[in-house]
FIKOL-590589 format. One record per residue: y, x, z of N, C-alpha, C in turn; residue in one letter; residue number from 1. Coordinates in Angstrom, 1 decimal, padded with zeros to 4 digits. Atoms other than C-alpha are relative to their C-alpha. Layout:
PT_n_y_n_x_n_z_ca_y_ca_x_ca_z_c_y_c_x_c_z_r_k
PT_Y_X_Z_Y_X_Z_Y_X_Z_A_NUM
...
This chain:
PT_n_y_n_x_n_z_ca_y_ca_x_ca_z_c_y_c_x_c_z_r_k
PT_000.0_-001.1_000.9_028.2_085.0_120.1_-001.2_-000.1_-000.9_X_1
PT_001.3_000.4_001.1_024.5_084.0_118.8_000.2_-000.7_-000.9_X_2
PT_-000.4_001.3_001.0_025.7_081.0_117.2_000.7_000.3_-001.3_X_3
PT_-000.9_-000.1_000.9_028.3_082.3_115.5_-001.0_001.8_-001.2_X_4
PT_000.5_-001.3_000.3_026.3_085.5_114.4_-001.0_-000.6_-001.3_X_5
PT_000.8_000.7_000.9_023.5_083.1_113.0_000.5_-001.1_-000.4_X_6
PT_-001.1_001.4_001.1_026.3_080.8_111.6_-000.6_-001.3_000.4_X_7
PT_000.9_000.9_000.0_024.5_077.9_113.4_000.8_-000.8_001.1_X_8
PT_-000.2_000.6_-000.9_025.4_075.3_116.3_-000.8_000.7_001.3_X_9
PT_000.7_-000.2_-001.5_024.8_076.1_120.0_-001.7_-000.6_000.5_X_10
PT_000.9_000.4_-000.3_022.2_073.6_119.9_-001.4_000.2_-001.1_X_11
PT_000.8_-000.8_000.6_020.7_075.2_117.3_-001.4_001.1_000.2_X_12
PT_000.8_-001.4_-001.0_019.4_078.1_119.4_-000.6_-000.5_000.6_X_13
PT_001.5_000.6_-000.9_017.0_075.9_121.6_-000.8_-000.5_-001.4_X_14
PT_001.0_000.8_000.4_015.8_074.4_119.1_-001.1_000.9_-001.1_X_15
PT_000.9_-001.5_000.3_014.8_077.9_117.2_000.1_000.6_001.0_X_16
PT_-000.3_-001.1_-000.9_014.6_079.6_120.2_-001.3_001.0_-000.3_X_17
PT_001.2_-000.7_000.8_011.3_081.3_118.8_000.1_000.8_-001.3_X_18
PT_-000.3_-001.3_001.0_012.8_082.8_115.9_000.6_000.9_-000.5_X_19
PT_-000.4_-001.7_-000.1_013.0_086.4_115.5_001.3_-000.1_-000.6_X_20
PT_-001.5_-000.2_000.7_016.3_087.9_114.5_-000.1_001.6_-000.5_X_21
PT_000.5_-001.1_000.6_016.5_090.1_112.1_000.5_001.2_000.6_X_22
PT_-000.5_-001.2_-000.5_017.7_094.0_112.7_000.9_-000.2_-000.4_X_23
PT_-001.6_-000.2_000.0_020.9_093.5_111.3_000.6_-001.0_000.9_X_24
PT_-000.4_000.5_-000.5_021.3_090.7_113.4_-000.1_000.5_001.5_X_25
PT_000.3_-000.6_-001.5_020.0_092.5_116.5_001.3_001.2_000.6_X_26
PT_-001.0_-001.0_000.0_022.5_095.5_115.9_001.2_-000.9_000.6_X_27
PT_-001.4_001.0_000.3_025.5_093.0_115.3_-000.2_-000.7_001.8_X_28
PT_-000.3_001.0_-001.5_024.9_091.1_119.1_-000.2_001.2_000.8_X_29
PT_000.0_-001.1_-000.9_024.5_094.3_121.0_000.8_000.5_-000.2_X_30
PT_-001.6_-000.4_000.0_027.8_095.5_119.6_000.7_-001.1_000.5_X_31
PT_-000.4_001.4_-000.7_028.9_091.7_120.3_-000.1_000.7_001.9_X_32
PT_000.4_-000.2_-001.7_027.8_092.4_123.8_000.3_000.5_000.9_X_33
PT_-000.4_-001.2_-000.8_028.5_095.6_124.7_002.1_000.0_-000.2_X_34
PT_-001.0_000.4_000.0_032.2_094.5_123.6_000.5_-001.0_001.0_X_35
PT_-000.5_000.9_-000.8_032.5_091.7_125.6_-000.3_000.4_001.2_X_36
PT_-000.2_-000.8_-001.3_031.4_093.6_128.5_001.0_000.8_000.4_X_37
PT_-001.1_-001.1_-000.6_034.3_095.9_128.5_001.1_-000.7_000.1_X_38
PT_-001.4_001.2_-000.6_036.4_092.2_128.9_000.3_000.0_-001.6_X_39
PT_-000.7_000.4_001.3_037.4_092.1_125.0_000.1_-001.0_-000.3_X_40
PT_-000.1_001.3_-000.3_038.4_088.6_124.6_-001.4_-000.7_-001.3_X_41
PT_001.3_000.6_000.6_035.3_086.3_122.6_000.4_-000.3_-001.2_X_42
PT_-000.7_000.4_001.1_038.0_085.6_120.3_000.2_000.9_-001.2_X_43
PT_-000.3_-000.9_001.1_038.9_088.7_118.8_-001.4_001.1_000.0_X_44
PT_001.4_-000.4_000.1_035.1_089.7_118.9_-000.7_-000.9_-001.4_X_45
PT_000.7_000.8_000.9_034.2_086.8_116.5_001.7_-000.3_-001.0_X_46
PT_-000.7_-000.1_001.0_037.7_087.0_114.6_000.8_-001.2_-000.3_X_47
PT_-000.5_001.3_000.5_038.6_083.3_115.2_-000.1_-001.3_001.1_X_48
PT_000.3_001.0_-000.8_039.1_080.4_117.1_000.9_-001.5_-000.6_X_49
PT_-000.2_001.5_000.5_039.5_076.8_117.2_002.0_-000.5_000.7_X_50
PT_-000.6_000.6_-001.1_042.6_075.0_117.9_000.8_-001.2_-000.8_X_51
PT_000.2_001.5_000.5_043.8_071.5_117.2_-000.8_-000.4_-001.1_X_52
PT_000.6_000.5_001.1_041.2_070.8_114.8_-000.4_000.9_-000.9_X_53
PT_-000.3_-000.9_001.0_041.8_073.9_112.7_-000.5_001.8_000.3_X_54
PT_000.3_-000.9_-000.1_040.5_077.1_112.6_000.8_001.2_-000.4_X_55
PT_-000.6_-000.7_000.5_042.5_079.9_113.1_-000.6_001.6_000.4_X_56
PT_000.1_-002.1_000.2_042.2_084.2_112.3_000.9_000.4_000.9_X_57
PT_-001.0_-000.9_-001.2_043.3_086.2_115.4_-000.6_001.3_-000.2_X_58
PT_000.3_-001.5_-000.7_043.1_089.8_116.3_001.0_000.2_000.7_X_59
PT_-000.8_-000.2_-001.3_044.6_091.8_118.7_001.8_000.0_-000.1_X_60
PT_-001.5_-000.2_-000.4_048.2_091.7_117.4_000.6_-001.1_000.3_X_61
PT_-000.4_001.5_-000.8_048.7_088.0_118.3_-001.1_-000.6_000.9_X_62
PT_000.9_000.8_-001.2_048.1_086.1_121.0_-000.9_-001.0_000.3_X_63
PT_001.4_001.3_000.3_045.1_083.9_121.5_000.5_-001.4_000.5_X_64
PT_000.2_001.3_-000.7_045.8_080.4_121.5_-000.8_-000.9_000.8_X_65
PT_-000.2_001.0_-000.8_045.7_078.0_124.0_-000.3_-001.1_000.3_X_66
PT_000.0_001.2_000.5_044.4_075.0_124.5_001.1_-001.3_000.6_X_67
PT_-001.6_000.5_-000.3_047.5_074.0_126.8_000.6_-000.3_-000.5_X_68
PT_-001.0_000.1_001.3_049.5_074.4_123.9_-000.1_-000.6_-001.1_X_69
PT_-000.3_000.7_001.1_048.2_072.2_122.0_000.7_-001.4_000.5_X_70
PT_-000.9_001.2_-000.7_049.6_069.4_124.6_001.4_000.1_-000.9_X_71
PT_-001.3_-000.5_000.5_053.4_071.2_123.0_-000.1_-000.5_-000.9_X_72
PT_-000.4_000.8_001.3_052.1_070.0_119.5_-000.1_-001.3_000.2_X_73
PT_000.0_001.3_-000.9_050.9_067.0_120.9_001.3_-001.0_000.4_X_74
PT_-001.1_000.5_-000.4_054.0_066.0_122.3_000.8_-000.4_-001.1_X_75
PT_-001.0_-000.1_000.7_056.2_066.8_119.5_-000.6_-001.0_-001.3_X_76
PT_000.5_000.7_001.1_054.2_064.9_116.5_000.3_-002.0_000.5_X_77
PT_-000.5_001.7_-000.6_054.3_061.8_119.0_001.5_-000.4_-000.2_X_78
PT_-001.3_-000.2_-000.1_057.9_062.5_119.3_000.6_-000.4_-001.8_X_79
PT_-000.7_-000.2_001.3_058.7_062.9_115.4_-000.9_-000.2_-001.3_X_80
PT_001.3_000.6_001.2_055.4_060.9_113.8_001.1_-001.3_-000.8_X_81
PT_-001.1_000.9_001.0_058.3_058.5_112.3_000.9_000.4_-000.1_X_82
PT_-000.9_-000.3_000.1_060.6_060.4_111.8_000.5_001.1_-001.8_X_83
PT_-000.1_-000.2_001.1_060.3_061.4_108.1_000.1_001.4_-000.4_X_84
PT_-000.2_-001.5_-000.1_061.5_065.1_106.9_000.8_000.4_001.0_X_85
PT_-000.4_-000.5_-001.4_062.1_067.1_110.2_-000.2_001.9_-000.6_X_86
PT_000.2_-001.4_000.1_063.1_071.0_110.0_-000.3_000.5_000.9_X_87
PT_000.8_-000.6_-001.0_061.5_072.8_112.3_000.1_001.7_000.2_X_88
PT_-000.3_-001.7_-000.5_062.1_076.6_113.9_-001.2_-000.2_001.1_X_89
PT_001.4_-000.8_-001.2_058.8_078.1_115.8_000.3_001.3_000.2_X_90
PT_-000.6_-001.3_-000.3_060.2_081.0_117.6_-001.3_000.7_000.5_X_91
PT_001.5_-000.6_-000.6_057.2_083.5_118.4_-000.9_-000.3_-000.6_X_92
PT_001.3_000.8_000.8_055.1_082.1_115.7_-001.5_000.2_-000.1_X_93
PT_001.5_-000.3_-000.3_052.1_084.7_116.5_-000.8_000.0_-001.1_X_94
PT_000.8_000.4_001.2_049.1_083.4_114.7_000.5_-001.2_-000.5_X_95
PT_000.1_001.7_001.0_050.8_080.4_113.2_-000.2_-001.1_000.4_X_96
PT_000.8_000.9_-000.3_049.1_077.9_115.3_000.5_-001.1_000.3_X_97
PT_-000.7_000.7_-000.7_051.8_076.1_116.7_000.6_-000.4_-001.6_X_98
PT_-000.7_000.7_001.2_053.8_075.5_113.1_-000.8_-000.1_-000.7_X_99
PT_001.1_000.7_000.9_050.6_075.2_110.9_-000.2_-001.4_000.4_X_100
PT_000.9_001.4_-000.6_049.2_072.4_113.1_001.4_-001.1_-000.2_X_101
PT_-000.9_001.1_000.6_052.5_071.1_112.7_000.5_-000.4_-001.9_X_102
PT_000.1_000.2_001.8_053.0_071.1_108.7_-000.9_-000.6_-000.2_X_103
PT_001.1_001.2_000.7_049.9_069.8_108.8_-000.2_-001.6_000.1_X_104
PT_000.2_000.9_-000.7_049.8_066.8_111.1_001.8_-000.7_-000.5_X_105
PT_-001.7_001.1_-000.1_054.1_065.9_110.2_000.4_000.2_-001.2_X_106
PT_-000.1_000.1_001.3_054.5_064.3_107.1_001.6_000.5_-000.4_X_107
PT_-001.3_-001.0_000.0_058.0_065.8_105.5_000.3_000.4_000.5_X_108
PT_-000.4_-000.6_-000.9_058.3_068.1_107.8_000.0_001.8_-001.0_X_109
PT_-000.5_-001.6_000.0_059.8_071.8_107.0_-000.1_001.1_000.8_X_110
PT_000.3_-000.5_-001.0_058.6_074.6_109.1_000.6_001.5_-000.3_X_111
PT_-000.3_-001.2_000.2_060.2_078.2_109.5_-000.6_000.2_001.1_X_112
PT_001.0_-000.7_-000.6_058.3_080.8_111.7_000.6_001.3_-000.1_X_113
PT_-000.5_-001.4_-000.4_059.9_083.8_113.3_-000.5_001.0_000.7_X_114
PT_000.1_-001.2_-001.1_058.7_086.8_115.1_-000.2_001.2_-000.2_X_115
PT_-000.9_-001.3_-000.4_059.8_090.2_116.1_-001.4_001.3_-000.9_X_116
PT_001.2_-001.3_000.5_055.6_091.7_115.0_000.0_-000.7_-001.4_X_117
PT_000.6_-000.3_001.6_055.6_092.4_111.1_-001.3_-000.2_-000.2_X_118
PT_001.3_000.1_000.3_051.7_092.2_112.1_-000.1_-001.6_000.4_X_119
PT_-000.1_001.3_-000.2_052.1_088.9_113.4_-000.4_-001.2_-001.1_X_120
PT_-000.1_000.7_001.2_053.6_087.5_110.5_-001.1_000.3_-000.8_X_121
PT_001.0_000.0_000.7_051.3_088.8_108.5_-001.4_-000.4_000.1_X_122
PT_001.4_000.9_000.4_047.9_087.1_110.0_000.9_-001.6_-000.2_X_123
PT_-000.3_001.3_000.7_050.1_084.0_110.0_000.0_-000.6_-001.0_X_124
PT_000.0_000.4_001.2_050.4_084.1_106.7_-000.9_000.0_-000.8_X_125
PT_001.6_-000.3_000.3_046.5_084.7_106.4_-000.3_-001.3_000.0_X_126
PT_000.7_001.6_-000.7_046.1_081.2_108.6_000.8_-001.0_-000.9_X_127
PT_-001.0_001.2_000.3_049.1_079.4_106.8_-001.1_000.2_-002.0_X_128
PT_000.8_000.4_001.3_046.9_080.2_103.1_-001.6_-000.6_000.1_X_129
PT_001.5_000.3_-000.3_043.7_079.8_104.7_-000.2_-001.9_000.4_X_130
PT_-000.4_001.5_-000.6_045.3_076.0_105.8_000.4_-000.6_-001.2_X_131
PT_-000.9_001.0_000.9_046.9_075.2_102.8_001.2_-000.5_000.4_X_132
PT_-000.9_000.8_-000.6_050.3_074.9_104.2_001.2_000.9_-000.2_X_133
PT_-001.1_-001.1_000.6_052.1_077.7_102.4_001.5_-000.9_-000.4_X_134
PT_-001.5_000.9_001.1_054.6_074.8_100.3_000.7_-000.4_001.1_X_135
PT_-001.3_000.6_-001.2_055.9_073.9_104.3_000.3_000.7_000.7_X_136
PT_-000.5_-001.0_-001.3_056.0_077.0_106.4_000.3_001.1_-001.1_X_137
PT_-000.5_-001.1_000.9_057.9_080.1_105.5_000.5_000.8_001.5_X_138
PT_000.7_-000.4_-001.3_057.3_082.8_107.7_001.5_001.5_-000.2_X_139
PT_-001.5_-001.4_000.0_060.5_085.8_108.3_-000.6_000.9_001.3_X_140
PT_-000.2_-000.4_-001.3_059.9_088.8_110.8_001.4_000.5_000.4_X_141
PT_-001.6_-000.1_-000.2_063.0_089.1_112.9_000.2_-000.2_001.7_X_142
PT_-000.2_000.2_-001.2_064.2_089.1_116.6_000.8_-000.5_000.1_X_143
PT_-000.9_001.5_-000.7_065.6_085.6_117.7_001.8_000.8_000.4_X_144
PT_-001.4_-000.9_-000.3_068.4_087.9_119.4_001.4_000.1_-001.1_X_145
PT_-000.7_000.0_001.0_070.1_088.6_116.2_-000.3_-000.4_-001.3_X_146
PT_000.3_000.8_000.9_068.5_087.2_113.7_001.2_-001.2_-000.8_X_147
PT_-000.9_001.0_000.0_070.8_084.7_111.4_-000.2_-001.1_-000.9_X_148
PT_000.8_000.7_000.4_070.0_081.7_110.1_001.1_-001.1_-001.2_X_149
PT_-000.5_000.9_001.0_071.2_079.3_106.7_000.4_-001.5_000.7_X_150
PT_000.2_001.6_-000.5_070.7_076.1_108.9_-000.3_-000.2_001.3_X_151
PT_000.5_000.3_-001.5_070.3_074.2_111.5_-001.5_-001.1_000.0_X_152
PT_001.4_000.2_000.0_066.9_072.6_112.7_000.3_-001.5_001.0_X_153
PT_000.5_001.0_-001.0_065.7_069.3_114.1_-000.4_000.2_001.2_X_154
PT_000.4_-000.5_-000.7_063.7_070.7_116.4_-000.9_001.5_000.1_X_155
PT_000.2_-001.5_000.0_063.0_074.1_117.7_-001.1_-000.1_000.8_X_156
PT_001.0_000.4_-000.5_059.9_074.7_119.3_-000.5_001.8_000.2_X_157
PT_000.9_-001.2_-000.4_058.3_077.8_121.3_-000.7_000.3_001.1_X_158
PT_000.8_-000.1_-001.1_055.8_079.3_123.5_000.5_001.6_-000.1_X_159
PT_-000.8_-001.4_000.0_057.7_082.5_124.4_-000.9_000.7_001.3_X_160
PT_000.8_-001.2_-000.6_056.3_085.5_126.7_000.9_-000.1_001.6_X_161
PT_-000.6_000.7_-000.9_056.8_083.7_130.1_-000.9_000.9_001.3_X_162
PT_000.6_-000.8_-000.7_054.9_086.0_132.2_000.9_001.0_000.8_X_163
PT_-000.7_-000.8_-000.2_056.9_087.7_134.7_-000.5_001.6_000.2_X_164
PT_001.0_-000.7_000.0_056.1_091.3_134.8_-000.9_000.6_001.9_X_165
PT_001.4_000.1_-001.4_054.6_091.3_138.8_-000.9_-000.7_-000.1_X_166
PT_001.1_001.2_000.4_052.8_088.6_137.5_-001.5_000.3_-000.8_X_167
PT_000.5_-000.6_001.4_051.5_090.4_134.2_-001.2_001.5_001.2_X_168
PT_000.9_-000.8_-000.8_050.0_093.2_137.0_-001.4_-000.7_000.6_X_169
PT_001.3_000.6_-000.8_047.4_090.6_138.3_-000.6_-001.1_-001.0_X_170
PT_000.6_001.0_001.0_046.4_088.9_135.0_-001.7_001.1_-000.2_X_171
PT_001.3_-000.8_-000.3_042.5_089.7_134.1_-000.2_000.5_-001.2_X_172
PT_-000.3_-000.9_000.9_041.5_091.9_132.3_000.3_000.0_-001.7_X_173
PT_-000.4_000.4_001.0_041.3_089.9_128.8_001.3_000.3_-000.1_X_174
PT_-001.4_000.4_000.8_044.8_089.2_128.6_000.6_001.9_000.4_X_175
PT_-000.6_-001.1_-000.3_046.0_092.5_130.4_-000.1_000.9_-001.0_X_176
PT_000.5_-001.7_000.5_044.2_095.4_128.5_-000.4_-000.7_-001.7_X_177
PT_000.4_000.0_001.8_043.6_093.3_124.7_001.0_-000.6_-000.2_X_178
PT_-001.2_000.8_001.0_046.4_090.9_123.9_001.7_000.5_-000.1_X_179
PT_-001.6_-000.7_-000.3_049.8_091.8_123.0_000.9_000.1_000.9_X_180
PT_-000.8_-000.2_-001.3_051.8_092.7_125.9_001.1_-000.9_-000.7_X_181
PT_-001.4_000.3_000.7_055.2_091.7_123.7_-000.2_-001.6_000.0_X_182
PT_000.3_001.2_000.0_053.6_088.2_123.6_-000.5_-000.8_001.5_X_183
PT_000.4_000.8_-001.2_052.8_087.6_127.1_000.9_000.1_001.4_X_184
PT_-000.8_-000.6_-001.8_055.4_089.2_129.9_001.4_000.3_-001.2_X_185
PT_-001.8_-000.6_000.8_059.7_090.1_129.1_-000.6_001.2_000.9_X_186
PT_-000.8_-001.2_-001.0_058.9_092.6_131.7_000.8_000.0_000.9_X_187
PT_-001.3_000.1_-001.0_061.5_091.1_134.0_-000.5_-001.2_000.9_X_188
PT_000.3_000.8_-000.8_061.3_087.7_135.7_-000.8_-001.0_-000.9_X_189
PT_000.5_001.1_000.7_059.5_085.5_132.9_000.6_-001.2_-000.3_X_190
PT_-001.1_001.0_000.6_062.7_083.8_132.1_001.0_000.5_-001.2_X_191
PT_-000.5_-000.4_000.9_064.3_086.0_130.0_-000.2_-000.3_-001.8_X_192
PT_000.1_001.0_001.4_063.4_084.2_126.3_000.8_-001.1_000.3_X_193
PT_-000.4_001.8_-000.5_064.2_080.5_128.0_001.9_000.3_-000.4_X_194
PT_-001.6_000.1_-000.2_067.9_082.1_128.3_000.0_000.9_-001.3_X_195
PT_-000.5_-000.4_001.3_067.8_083.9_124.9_000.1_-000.9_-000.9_X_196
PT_000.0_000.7_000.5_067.0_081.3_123.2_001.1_-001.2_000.0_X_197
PT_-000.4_001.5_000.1_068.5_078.3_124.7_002.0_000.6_-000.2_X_198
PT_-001.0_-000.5_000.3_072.0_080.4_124.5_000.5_-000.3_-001.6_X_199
PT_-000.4_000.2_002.1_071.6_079.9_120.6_-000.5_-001.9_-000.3_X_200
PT_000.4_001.8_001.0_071.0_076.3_120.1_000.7_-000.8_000.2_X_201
PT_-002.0_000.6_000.7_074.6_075.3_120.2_000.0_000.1_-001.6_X_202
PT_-000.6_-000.4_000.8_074.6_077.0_116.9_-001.5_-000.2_-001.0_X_203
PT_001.4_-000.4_000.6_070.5_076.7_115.8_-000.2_-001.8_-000.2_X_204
PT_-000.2_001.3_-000.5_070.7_072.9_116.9_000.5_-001.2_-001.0_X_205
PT_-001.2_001.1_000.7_071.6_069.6_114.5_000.2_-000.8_001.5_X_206
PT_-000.3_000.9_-001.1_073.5_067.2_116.8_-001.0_-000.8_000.3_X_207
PT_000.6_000.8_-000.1_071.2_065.5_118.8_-001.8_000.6_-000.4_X_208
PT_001.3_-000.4_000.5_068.1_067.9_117.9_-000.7_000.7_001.4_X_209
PT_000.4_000.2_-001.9_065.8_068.7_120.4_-000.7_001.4_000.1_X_210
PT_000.5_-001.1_-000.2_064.0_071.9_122.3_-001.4_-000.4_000.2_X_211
PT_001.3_000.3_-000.6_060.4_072.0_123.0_-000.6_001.6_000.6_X_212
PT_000.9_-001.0_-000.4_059.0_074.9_125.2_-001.1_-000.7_000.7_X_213
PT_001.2_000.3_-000.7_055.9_075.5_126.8_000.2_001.1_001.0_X_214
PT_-000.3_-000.6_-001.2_056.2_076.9_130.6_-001.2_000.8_000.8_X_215
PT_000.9_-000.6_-001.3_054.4_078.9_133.3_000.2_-000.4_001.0_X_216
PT_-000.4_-000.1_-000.8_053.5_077.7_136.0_001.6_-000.1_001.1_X_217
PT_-001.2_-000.1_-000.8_056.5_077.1_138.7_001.7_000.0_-000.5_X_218
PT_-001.5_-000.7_000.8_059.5_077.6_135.7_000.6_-001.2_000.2_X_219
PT_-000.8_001.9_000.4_060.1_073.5_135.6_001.4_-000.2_000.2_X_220
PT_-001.2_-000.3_-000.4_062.9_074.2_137.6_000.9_000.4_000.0_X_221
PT_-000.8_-000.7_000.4_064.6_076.9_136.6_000.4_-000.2_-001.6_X_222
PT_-000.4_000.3_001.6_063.8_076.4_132.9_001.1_-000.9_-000.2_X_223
PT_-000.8_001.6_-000.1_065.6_072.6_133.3_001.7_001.1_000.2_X_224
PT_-001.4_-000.5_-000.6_068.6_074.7_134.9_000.9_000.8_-000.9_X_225
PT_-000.5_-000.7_000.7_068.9_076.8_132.1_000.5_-000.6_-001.4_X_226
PT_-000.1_001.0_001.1_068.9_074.4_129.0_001.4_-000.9_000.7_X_227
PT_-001.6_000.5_-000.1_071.8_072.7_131.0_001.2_000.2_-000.3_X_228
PT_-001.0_-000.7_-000.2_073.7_075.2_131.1_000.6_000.0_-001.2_X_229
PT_-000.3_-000.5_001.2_073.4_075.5_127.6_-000.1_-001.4_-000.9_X_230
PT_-000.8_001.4_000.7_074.5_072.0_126.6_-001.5_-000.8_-000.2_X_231
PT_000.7_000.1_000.5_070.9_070.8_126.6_-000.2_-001.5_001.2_X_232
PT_000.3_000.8_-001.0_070.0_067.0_128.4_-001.1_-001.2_-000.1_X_233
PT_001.6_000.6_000.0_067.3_064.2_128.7_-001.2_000.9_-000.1_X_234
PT_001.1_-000.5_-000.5_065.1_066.7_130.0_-001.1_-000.6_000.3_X_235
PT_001.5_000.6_000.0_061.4_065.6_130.1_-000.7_001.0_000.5_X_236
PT_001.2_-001.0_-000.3_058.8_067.9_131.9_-001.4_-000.8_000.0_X_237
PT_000.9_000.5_-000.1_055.4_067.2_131.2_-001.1_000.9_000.1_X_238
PT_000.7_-000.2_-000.6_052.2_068.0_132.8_-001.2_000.3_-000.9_X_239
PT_001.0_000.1_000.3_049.0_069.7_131.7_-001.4_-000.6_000.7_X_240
PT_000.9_000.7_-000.6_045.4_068.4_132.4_-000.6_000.0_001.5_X_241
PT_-000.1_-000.6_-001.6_045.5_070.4_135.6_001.0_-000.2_000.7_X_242
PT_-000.9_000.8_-000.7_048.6_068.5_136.8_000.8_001.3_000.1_X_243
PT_-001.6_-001.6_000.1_050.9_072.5_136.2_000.9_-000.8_-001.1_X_244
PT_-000.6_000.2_001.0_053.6_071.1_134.6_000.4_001.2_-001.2_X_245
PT_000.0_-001.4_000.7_053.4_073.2_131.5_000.6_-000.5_-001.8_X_246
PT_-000.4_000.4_000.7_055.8_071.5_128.9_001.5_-000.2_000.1_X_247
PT_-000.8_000.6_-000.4_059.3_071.2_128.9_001.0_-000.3_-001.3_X_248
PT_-000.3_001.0_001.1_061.4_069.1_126.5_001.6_-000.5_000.2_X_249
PT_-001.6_000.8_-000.2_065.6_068.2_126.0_000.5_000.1_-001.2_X_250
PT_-000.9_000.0_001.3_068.0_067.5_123.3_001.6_000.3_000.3_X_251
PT_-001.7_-000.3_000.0_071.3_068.5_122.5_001.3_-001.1_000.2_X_252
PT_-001.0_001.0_-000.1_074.4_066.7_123.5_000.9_-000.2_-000.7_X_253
């Protein structure tokens, strides 16, 4: 919170650690302070965080990225780095972070960006001008559920609200009491998205186009079960750095 206060490096502060701070800077970290004491996440205290490379604008109506989630883009650029102009659907788009980093990183690539908070959309479209990536993402608010769409997509791609809600009871206080509920728990078993979604991508789907979620925890299993169902195969689950498999990956038949 100093660093960023005095716009400087971490290692900055040893190396002034002798010099004063002014009173407006003294004010400003004691509000810092006395905030992050009451658990308010570090992110939407300082307005911003990093993630694949890029810096993006959060507050409390979207959810703080991830660094998990950047394995999801990760995956998918390896997946579709030759593969020329690719359309792309980011369901839950939040702050943007997931379809910016992609527009940015995937050469001809087309990116649409959907979700249910009007406030959402709107810092996305804060982070998508602040990126320079306005001419490839186009941002709609709308709920996946009925929502209807001109086209179909190469690949669809989301990190949906996988939190079951007994689960959502024992998260700490960050995520419980500041980030958007709507973005972290269905309220039911933390499968309910996997099966809204994957229900539509018979019809959301080009032949042969693929899914990309990102899981919780234990879902590997059931997720897989459900993308079958729903005409979905060469399933791939892949693993975060902490060996949770927290990626799951199939194409259409």
């Amino acid at each position: 919170m100093l660093s960023e206060i005095l716009n400087c490096k971490r290692l900055d502060l040893y190396l002034k650690f002798d010099q004063p701070l002014k009173s407006n800077e003294v004010d400003k970290y004691r509000e810092w302070i006395f905030r992050r004491g009451k658990f308010e996440p570090l992110q939407y205290i300082t307005g911003k965080v990093e993630f694949y490379g890029i810096t993006f604008r959060v507050t409390p109506d979207v959810l703080i990225p991830r660094p998990e989630t950047e394995i999801l883009v990760e995956t998918i650029l390896n997946d579709y780095k030759n593969n020329g102009a690719v359309k792309v659907l980011d369901i839950g788009v939040g702050s943007g972070c997931i379809a910016i980093s992609l527009a940015k990183n995937l050469a001809g690539c087309e990116v649409l960006g959907i979700d249910i908070s009007e406030d959402a959309i709107r810092i996305a479209g804060e982070n998508s001008n602040a990126c320079e990536a306005v001419d490839k993402l186009k941002l709609i608010a709308g709920d996946i559920r009925h929502q209807s769409f001109q086209e179909q997509f190469d690949l669809i791609v989301s990190n949906p609200p996988y939190v079951s809600k007994n689960e959502f009871e024992t998260l700490q206080k960050e995520i419980k009491e500041y980030e958007p509920s709507i973005a972290v728990t269905d309220q039911n078993d933390g499968l309910d998205f996997y099966r809204i979604i994957s229900t539509r991508l018979d019809s959301l789907l080009k032949p042969a186009g693929k899914i990309y979620f990102e899981i919780g925890k234990d879902q590997a299993s059931e997720v897989a079960d459900i993308l079958r169902e729903n005409g979905i195969s060469k399933i791939i689950v892949i693993k975060d750095l902490q060996g949770i498999e927290r990626i799951i990956t199939g194409e259409k038949e």
